[in-house]
N, C-alpha and C positions, 0 to 999 in steps of 0.2 A: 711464328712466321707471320710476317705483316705481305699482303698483295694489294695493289691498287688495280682499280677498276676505270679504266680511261671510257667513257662516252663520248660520240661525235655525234651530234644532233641535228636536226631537220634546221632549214633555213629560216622559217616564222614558229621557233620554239616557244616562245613567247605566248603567242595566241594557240596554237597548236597544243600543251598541256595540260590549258585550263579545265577540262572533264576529267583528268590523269592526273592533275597534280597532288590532291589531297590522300590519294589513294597510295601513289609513287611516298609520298613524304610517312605515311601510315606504316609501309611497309619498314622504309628508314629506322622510322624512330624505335620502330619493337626490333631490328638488329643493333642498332644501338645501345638498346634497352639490355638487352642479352648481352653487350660485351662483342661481338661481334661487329660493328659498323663503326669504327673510333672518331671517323669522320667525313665528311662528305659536303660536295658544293659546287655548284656552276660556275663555269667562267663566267666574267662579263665583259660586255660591250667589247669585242661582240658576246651574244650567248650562243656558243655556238660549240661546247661540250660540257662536260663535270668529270671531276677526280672523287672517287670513292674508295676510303680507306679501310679495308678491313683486319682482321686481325683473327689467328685460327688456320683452320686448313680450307682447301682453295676447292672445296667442297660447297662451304657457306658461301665464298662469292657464285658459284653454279646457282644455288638456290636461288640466291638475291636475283639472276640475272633471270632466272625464269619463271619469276614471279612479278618483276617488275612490268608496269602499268606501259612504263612508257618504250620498255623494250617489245613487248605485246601489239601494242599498238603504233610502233613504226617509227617513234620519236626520234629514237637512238637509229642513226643508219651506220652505224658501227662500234665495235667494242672492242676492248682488249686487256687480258689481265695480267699482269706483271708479276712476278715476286720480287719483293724491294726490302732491300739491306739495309736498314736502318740505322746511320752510323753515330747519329747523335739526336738524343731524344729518347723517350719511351719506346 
């Protein structure tokens, strides 16, 4: 089962990160690492959310979500996780 992870982010995300970023991208790469986080990435211009794709049950998005740096500290001013049917591709 693949779910995405929609983020909507504060308005100066940008500056606002910078102490959370290295920590937020930490967390990423070891769900990735595991097979768990297939892919992930911020809109741009504007930045003003990210799509986060995992892959598993919607247990590991919970975890991601309440460990992440920038959900903790206020970055994300909303979320929401989908289950998504995947109809061409892995």
């Amino acid at each position: 089962m693949h779910f995405l992870l929609l983020y909507d982010f504060v308005e100066d995300m940008a500056a606002r990160r910078i102490p959370f970023r290295e920590a937020h991208l930490t967390l990423a790469r070891a769900a990735h690492g595991r097979g768990e986080l297939l892919m992930a990435g911020a809109f741009d211009d504007p930045l003003d959310g990210a799509v986060l794709v995992f892959s598993g049950e919607r247990a590991v998005v919970e975890s991601f979500l309440a460990a992440d740096p920038y959900v903790a500290n206020g970055l994300v001013t909303s979320w929401r996780v989908r289950a998504w049917q995947v109809g061409v591709g892995g």
